[in-house]
PLY file of the C-alpha trace (Angstrom):
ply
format ascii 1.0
element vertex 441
property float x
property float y
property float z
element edge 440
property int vertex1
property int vertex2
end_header
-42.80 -28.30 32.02
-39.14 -29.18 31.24
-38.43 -30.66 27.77
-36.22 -33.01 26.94
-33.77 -31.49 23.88
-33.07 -34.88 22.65
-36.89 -35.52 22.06
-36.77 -32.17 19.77
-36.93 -32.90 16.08
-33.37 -31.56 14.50
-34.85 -28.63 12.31
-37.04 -27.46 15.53
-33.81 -27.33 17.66
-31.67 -25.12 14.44
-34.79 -23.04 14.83
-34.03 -22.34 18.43
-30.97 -21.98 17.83
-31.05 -19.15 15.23
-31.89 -16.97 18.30
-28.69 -17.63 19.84
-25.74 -15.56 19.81
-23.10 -17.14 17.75
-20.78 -17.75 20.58
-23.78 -19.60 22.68
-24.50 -22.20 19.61
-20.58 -23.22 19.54
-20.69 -24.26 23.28
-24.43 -25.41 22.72
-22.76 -28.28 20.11
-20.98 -29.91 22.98
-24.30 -30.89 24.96
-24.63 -34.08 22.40
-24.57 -35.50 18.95
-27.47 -34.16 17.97
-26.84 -30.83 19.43
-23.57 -31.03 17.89
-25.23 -31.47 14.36
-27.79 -28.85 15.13
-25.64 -26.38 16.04
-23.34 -26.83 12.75
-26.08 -26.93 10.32
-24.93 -25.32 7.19
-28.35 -23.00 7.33
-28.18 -22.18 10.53
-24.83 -20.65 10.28
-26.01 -19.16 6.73
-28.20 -17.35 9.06
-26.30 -16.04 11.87
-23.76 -14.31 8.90
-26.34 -12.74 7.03
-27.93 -11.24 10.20
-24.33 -9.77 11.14
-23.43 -8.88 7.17
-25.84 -6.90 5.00
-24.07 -8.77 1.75
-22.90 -11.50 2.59
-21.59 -14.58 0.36
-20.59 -13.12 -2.81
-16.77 -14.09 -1.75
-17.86 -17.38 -1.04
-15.84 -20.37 -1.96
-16.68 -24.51 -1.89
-16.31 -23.24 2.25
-19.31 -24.00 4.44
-21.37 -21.25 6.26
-19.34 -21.66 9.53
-15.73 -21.51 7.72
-17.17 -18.52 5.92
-18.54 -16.50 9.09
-15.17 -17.09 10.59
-12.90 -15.60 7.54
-15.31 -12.77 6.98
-16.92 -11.65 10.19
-15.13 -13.33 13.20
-11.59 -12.75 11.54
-12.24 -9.22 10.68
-13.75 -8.32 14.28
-10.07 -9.77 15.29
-7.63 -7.85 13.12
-10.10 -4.55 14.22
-9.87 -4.86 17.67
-5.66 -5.53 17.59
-6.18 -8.94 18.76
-5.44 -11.44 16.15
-3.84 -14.27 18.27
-5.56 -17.02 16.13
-3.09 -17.58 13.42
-0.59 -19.82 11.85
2.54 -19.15 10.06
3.44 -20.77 7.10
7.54 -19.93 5.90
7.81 -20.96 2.36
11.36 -21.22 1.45
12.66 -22.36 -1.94
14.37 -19.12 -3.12
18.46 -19.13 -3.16
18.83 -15.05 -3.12
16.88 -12.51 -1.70
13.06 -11.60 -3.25
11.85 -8.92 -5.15
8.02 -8.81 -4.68
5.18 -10.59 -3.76
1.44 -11.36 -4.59
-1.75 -12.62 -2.87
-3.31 -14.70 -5.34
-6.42 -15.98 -3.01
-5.79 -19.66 -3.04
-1.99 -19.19 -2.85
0.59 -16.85 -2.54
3.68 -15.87 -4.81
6.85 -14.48 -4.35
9.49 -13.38 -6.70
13.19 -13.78 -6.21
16.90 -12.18 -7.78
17.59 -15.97 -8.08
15.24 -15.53 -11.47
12.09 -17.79 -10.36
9.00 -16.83 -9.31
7.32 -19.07 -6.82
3.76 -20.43 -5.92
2.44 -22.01 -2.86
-1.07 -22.96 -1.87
-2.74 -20.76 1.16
-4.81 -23.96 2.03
-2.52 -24.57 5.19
-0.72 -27.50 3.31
2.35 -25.48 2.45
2.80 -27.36 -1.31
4.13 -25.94 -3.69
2.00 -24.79 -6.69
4.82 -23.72 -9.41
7.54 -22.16 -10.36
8.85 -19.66 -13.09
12.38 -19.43 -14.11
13.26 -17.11 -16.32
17.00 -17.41 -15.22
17.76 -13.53 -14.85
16.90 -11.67 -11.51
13.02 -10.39 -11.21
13.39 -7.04 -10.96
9.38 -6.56 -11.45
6.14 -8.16 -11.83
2.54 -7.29 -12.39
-0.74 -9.58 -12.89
-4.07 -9.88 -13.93
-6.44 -12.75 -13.20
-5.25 -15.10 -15.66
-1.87 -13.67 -16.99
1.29 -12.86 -15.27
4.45 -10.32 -16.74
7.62 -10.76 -15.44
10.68 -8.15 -15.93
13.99 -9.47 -15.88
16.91 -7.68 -17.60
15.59 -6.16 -20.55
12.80 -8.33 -21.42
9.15 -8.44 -20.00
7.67 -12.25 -20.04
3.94 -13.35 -20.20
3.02 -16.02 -18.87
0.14 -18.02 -18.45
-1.12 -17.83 -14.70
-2.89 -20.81 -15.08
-0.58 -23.18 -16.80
2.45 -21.32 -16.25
2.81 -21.41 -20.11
5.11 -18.44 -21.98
2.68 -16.70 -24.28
5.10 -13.71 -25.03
7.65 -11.41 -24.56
8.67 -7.77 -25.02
12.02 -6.37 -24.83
12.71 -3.06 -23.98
15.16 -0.40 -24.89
17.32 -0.94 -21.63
16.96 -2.82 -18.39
13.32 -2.63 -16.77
13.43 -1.24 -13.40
9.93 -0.88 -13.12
6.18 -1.98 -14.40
2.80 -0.64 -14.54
-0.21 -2.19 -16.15
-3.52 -1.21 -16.65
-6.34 -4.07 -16.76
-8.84 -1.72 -18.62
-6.73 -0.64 -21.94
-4.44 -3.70 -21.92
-1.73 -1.12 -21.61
1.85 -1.78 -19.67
4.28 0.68 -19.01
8.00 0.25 -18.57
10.59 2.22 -17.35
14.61 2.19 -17.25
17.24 4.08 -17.51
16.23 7.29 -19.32
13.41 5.85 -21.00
9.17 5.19 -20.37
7.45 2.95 -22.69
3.92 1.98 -22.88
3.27 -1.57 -24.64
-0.12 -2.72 -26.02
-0.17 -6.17 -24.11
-1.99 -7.64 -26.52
-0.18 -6.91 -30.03
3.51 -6.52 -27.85
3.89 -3.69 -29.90
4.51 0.08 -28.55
2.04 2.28 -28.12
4.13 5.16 -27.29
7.14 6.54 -25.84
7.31 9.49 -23.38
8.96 12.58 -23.95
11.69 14.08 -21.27
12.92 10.85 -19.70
16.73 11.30 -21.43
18.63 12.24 -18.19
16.63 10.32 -15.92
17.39 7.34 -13.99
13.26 6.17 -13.92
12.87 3.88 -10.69
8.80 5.00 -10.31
6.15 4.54 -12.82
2.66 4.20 -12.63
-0.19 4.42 -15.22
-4.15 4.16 -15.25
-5.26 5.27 -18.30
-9.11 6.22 -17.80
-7.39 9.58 -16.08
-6.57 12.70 -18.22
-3.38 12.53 -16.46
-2.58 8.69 -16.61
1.33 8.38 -16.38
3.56 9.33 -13.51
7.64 9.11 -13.47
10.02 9.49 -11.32
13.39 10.13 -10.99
16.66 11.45 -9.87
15.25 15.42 -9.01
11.84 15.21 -10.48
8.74 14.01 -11.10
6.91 13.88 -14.15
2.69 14.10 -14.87
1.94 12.86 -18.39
-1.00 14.39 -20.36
-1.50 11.35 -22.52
-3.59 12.92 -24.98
0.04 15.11 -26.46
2.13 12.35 -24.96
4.02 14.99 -23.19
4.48 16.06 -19.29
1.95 17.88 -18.51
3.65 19.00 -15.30
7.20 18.74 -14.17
7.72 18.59 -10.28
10.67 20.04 -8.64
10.19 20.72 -5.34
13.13 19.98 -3.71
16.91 20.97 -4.13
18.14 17.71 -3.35
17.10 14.30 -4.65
13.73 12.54 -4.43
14.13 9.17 -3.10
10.43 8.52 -3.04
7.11 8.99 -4.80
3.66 8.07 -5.38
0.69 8.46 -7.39
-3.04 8.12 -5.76
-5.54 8.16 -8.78
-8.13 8.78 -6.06
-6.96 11.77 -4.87
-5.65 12.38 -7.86
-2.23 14.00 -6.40
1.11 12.79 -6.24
2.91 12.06 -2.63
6.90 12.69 -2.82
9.76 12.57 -0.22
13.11 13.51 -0.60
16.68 12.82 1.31
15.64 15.07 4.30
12.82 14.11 4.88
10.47 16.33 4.03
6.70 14.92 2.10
4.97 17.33 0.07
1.44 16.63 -2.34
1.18 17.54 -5.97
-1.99 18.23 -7.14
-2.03 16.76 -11.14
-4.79 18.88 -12.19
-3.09 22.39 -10.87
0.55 21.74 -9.96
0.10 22.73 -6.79
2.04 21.75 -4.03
1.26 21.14 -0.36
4.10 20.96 2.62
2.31 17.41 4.09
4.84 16.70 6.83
8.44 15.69 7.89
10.16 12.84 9.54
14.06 12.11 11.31
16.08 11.16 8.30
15.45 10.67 4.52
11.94 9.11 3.10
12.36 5.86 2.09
8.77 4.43 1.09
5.08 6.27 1.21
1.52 4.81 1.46
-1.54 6.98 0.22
-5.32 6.62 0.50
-7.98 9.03 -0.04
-7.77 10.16 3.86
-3.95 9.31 4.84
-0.48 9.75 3.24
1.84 7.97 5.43
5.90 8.03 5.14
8.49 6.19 6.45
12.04 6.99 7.27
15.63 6.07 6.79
15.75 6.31 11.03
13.29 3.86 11.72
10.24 6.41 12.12
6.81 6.74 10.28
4.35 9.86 9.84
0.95 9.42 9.56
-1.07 12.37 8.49
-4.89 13.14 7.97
-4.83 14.68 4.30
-7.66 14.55 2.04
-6.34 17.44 -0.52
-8.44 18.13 -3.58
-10.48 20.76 -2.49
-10.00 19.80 0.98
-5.96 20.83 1.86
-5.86 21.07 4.97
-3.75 18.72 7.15
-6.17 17.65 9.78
-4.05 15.81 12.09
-0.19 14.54 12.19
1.13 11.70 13.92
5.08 11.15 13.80
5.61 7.93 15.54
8.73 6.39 16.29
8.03 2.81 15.39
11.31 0.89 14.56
15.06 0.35 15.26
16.51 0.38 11.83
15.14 1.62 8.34
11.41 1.29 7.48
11.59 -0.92 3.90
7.78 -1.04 3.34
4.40 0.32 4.11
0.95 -1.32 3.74
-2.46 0.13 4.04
-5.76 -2.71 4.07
-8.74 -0.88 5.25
-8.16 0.74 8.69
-5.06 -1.33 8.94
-1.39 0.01 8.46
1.28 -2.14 8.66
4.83 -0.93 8.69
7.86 -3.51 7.77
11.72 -2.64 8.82
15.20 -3.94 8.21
14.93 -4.31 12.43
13.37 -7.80 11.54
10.20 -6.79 12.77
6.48 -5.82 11.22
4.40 -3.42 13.45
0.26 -3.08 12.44
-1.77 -0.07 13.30
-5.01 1.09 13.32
-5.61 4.15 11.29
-9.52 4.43 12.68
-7.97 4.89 16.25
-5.72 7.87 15.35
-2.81 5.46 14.54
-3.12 3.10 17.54
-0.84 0.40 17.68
-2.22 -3.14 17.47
0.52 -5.82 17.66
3.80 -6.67 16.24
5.26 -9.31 14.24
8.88 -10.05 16.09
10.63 -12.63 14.77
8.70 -14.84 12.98
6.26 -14.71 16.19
2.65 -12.25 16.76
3.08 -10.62 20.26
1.07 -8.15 21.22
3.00 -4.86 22.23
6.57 -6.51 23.10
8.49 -4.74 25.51
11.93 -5.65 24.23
13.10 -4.00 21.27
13.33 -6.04 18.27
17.34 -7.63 18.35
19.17 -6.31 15.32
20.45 -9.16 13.85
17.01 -10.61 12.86
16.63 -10.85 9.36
15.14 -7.80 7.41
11.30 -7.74 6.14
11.41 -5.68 2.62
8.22 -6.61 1.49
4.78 -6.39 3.11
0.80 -6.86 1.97
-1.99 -8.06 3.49
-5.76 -8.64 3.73
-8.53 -9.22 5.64
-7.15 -13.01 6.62
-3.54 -12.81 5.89
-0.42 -11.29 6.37
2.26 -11.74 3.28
6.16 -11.03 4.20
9.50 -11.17 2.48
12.07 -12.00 4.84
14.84 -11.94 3.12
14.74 -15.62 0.65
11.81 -16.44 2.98
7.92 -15.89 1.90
6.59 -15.48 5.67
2.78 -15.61 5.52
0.56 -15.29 8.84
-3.19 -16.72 8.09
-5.58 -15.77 10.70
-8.74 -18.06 9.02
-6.66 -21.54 9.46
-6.21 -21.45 13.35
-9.37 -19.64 13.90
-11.45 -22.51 12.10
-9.84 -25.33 13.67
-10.05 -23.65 17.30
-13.81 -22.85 16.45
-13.95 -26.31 15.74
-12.50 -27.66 18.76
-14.05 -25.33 20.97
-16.60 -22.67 20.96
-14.07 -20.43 22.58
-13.27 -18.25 19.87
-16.66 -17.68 18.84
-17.46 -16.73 22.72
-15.12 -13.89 22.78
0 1
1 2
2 3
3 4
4 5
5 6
6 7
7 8
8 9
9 10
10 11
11 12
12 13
13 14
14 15
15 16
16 17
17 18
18 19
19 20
20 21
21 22
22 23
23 24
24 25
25 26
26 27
27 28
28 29
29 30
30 31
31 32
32 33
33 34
34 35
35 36
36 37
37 38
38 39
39 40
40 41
41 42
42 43
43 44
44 45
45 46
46 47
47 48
48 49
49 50
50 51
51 52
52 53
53 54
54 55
55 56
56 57
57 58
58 59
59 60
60 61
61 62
62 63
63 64
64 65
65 66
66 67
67 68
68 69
69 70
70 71
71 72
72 73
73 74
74 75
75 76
76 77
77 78
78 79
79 80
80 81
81 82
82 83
83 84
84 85
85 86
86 87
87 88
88 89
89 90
90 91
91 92
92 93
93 94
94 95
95 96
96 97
97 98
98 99
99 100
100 101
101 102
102 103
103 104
104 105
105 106
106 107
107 108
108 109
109 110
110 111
111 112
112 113
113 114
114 115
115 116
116 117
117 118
118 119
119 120
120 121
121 122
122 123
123 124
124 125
125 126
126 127
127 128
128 129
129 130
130 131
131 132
132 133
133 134
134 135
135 136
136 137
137 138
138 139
139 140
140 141
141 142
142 143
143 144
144 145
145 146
146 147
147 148
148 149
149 150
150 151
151 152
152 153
153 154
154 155
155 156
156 157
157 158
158 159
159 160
160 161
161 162
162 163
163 164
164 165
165 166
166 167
167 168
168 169
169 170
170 171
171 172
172 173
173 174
174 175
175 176
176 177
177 178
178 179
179 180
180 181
181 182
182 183
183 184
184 185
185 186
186 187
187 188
188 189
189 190
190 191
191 192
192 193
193 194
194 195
195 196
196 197
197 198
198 199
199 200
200 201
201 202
202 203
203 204
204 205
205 206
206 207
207 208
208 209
209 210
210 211
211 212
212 213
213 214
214 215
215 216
216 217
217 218
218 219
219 220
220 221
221 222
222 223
223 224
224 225
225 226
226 227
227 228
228 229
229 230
230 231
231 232
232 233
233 234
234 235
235 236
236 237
237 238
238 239
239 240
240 241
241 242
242 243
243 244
244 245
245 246
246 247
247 248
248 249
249 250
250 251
251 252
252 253
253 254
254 255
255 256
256 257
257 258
258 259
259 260
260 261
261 262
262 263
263 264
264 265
265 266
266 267
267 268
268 269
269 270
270 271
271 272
272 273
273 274
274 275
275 276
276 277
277 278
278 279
279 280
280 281
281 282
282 283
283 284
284 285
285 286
286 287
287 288
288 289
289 290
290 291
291 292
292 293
293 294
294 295
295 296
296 297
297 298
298 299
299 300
300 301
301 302
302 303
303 304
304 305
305 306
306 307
307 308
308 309
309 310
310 311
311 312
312 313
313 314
314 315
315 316
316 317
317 318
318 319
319 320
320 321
321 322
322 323
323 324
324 325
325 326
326 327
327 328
328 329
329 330
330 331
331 332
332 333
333 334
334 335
335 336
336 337
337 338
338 339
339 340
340 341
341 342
342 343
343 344
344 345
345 346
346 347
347 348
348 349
349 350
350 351
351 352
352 353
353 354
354 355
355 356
356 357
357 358
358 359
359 360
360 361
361 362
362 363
363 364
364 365
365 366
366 367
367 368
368 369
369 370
370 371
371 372
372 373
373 374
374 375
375 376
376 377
377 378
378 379
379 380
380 381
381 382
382 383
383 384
384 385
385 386
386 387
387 388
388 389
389 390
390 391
391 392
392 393
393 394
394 395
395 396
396 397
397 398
398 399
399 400
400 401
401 402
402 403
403 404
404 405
405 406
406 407
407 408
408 409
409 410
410 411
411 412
412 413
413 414
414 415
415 416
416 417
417 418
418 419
419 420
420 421
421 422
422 423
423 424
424 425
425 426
426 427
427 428
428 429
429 430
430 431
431 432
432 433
433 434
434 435
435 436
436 437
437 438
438 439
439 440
């Protein structure tokens, strides 16, 4: 006996319809208006994401359950399998010189400039602005916390209010601040310069100490996390330096190369410290021994470095990247190496989400890889366009990306004055809405 789906009661056919496949109930909602409310019935879909997501809605914003399957499940299945074709870019431009960082802030996105503001937009897809900072000296840094944001520009470190965008302090340093590091836990920011590192209590402005051994250093890394026995790293012109903050002092000076270091950084979960140098080569220094482990090489100097607990990855002054299995610790042994020539012109920036790589070069163009598939490439971002493996190489005069992050929904760029940001949530949800076709893939 055939029966007649209009005749069905509304909860009986959202019943049914929790045994579909996802895909199935988004063409299922164009067989009427009842089917069409059935099939976008806010428990329904809470249903269909908790069966595919063993916690599921602690991220959850005013969003319904259908905009929230497609940001967390369908729009992470996308990036995973290299096919994130559902996007849409926002450019945010406001800036006069070239920026200096950015953020992801959740609801919007921020980008600081040499021009001496700091920008906000929303990420809602409407493209307003949200505020601005001025502070009237180029940004050379930034860090911040939930509610609270610190600004270096010249010599002097602002606070600011995230919220209201109120000034709630400053602290000026002994010289001009070329980089910041601050540690949510102890309320503790360090600050580095020429031949100097400082660690300020946030909260007081006052210092909490100053490290030893910086004199003849021009500082241009610093990072601290201070629930570590070793919780500052510096570097400079020839070496790098492990503090021991219990004395205050370096507990381990790092010279490993003859020539200058021109890049470094300090994983806290591997506890080691990645560093390149001008020809190329990458080596790991263990904090606890001082031990240090040839990791690689690539064509040219070493001009940024990503590290997780199961990758260090480098990239070059020639446009190349090297992505290595390295675990160290206990574990030293380099499992697999992947040089990969990637780019036309110098890599500027390296970003690891996840699986996900992404690589950013003054060619003009991003390229994203997945680190799960032995550092498969996914797509490219050429020209303010996604393409999926373009044939032509990227044309030089394009304008150069220095800044890159990302997560699962969005892709953040600096290109040059020009906040570029790629959200893959926006088109998905209004094709899902459309259509069931991106649901059905």
């Amino acid at each position: 006996m055939e029966v007649d789906g209009e005749l069905l009661p509304t909860d009986v056919l959202e019943n049914i319809m929790s045994f579909a496949a996802a895909g199935d109930v988004a063409q299922y909602a164009r067989v009427s208006v009842q089917w069409y409310n059935a099939c976008n019935a806010d428990r329904l879909w809470r249903g269909i994401t908790l069966d595919r997501l063993a916690f599921a809605g602690s991220d959850k914003t005013d969003e319904n359950w259908k905009q929230y399957y497609i940001r967390t499940v369908l729009t992470k299945e996308s990036w995973e399998k290299g096919r994130p074709r559902l996007f849409k870019m926002q450019a945010f431009r406001g800036h006069t010189k070239h920026i200096t960082g950015i953020c992801n802030l959740g609801e919007s996105v921020g980008s600081a400039s040499a021009d001496g503001t700091m920008r906000f937009w929303r990420a809602d897809g409407s493209g307003e602005e949200a505020g601005m900072i001025d502070v009237k000296k180029p940004i050379n840094a930034f860090q911040h916390t939930v509610d609270t944001l610190y600004v270096a520009a010249g010599k002097t470190c602002h606070q600011f209010d995230l919220t209201t965008g109120a000034l709630k302090s400053k602290i000026v340093a002994p010289d001009e601040i070329e980089t910041m590091s601050l540690d949510d836990d102890s309320d503790q920011l360090l600050v580095t310069g020429q031949g100097y590192g400082v660690v300020y209590d946030v909260r007081s402005g006052q210092k909490a100490f100053v490290l030893d051994g910086l004199k003849h250093q021009s500082v241009w890394y610093g990072k601290c996390q201070f629930d570590k026995r070793y919780s500052v790293v510096t570097a400079g012109n020839d070496s790098c330096l492990v503090f021991d903050m219990r004395k205050v002092s370096p507990a381990h000076e790092y010279r490993p190369f003859s020539d200058c270091i021109t890049s470094c950084l300090w994983c806290p979960e591997s506890d080691d410290v990645v560093i390149g140098n001008y020809k190329g080569k990458v080596v790991s220094m263990d904090c606890r021994t001082g031990k240090d482990t040839h990791v690689g090489s690539v064509d040219g100097r070493v001009t940024c470095l990503e590290r997780t607990k199961s990758h260090v990855v480098a990239g070059s002054s020639k446009g190349d990247i090297l992505v290595v299995n390295y675990y160290g610790k206990d574990d030293t042994t380099i499992h697999a190496s992947h040089p990969l020539s990637v780019h036309a012109k110098r890599v500027n920036a390296l970003h690891i989400h996840g699986t996900r790589l992404t690589t950013a070069s003054a060619d003009g163009s991003a390229q994203v890889f997945s680190l799960s598939r032995t550092a498969t490439k996914m797509f490219s971002v050429l020209g303010g366009s996604l393409q999926p493996n373009p044939r032509n190489p990227p044309h030089p005069e394009k304008p150069f990306i220095s800044y890159i992050t990302s997560d699962d929904t969005k892709l953040l760029m600096a290109w040059n004055s020009v906040l570029r940001v790629y959200d893959f949530t926006l088109k998905a949800q209004k094709v899902a809405e459309d259509c069931g076709e991106v649901l059905s893939e």
